[in-house]
N, C-alpha and C positions, 0 to 999 in steps of 0.2 A: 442782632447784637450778640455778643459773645457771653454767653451764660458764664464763666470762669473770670470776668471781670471784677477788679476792688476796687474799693474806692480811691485808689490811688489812681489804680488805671482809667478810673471813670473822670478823674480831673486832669490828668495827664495824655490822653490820650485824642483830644480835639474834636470827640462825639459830642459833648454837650455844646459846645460853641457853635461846630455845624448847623448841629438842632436849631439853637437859639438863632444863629444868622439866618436859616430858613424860616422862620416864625415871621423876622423881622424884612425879610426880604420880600415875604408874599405882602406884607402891608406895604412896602414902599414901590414894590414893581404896580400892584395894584389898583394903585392910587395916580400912577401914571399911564397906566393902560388906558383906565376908566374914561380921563382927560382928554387923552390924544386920542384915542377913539371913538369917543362921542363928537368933538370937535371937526376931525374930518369927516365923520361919516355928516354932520350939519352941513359943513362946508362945500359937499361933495354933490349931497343932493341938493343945494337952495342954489349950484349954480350950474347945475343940467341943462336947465331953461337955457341957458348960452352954448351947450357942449363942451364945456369949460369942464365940466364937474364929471363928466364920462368919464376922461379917464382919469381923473382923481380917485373917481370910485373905482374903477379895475384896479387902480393902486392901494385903495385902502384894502381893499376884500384879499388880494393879493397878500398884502403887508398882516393883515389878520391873521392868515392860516399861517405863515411862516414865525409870525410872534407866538403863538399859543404853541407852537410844537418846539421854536428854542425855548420856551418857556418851561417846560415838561422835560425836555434835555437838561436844561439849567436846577434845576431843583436835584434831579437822579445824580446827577456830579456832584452835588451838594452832600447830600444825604448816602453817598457811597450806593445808591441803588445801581440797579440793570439798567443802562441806558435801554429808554423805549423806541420800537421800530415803528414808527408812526407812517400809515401809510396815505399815499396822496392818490386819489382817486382824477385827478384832471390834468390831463399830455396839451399839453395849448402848441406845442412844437406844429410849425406850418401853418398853423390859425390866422386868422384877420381876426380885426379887433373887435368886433361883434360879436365873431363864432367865440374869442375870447370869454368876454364879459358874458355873452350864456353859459360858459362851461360854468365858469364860477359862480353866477347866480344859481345854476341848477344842483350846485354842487352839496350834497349835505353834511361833508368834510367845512363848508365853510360856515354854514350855519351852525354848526356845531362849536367851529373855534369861534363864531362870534361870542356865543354864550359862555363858552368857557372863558372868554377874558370879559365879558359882564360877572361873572361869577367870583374872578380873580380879589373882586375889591369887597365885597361882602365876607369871603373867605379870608383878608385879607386882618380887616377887624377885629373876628373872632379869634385869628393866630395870635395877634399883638395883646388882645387882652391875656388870653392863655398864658402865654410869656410873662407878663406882668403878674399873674394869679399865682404863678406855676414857682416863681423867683422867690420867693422868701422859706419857702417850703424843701426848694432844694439849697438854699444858703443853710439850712439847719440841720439838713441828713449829713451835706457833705462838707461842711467844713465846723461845724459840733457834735454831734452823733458820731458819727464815722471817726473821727482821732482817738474819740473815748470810748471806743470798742463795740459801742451800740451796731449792731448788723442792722438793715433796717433791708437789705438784699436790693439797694441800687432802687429804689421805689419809684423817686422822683426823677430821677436819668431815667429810668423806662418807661416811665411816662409820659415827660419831656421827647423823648425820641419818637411812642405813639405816635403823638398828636403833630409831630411834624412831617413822621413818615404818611399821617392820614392825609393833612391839609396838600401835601402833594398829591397823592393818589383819588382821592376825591373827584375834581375835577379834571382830575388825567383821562378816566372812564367815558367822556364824553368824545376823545378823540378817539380815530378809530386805526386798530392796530395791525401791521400789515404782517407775514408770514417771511421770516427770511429766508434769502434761497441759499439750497446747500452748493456748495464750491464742488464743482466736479472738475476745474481745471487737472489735478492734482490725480482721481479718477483716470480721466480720458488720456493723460500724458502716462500714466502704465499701463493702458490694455495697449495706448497707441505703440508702447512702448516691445510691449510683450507679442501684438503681430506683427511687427516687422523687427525681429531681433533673429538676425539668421542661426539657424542653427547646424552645425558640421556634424557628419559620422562617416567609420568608416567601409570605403565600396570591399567587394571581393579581391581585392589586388592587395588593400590592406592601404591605398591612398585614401586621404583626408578630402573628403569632397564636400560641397554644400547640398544641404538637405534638400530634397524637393517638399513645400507646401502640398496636402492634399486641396 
């Protein structure tokens, strides 16, 4: 957050609403995670017994890891963070459906996003009361306090922003983060460039010839 901020900037500038829509976002994404999650994953397993529910579950476990890392995407866009490089530890490319479903039951990329979206609705509560707690305290810095000169240095917007940037980052920690690779396209098209770029000088006759490479 930008230390040289006023209160003007701080109601004009769509950091507190960010805030507040992520507070309010972790309770309602979470609330629907919980739902649809526990549902399939019942669904999936009580109809095994048929093969019916196989691959419902390669779907669910599947649809798990992919939800918990748009989910960690989704908050960093919110919240103007570093989008994270969340990395995926299982290649299913060529696999049969068994070799499938072991990748990802052995995966601990997947047990991780399970609890990370069990965790999402617990976290989800404590955001929404915060919001609630956090509202009457910033209605009084910045629209009473703050016109009548009272500096109170942004108290309540940095705090509001805290605990929004925490309830992201919180359960973010449980996914695991991959290392990006450096682009050497950019690299290799100037050394490619710099060994074969002929170069001329001239012979003892005083003509222009191409250079021989040692």
């Amino acid at each position: 957050m930008n230390e040289n901020r006023n209160w003007m900037d701080a109601l004009t500038d769509g950091q507190i609403i960010r805030d507040w829509f992520s507070l309010f976002a972790h309770f309602a994404l979470g609330s629907i995670y919980i739902t649809f999650f526990i549902t399939m994953f019942m669904v999936s397993i009580g109809l095994s017994f048929i093969l019916v529910g196989i691959p419902l579950l390669l779907f669910v476990l599947t649809a798990t890891r992919a939800v918990a890392a748009m989910d960690q995407r989704l908050f960093a866009g919110i919240l103007d963070r570093p989008q994270p490089n969340i990395a995926d530890d299982v290649d299913p490319r060529g696999a049969n459906f068994g070799e499938r479903l072991g990748m990802y039951l052995g995966s601990g990329t997947t047990w991780r996003s399970i609890l990370y979206i069990a965790l999402k609705f617990p976290i989800g509560l404590v955001a929404i009361t915060a919001a609630f707690i956090i509202l009457p305290f910033l209605a009084i810095e910045m629209l009473s306090l703050a016109p009548l000169g009272i500096d109170m240095r942004l108290a309540t917007p940095r705090l509001l922003h805290a605990i929004a940037v925490g309830m992201h980052k919180f359960p973010g920690v449980l996914l695991p983060s991959g290392k990006r690779k450096r682009d050497l396209s950019r690299l290799e098209t100037v050394e490619s460039h710099e060994q074969y770029e002929p170069e001329y000088t001239l012979d003892d006759d005083g003509e222009i010839v191409l250079r021989k490479r040692a």
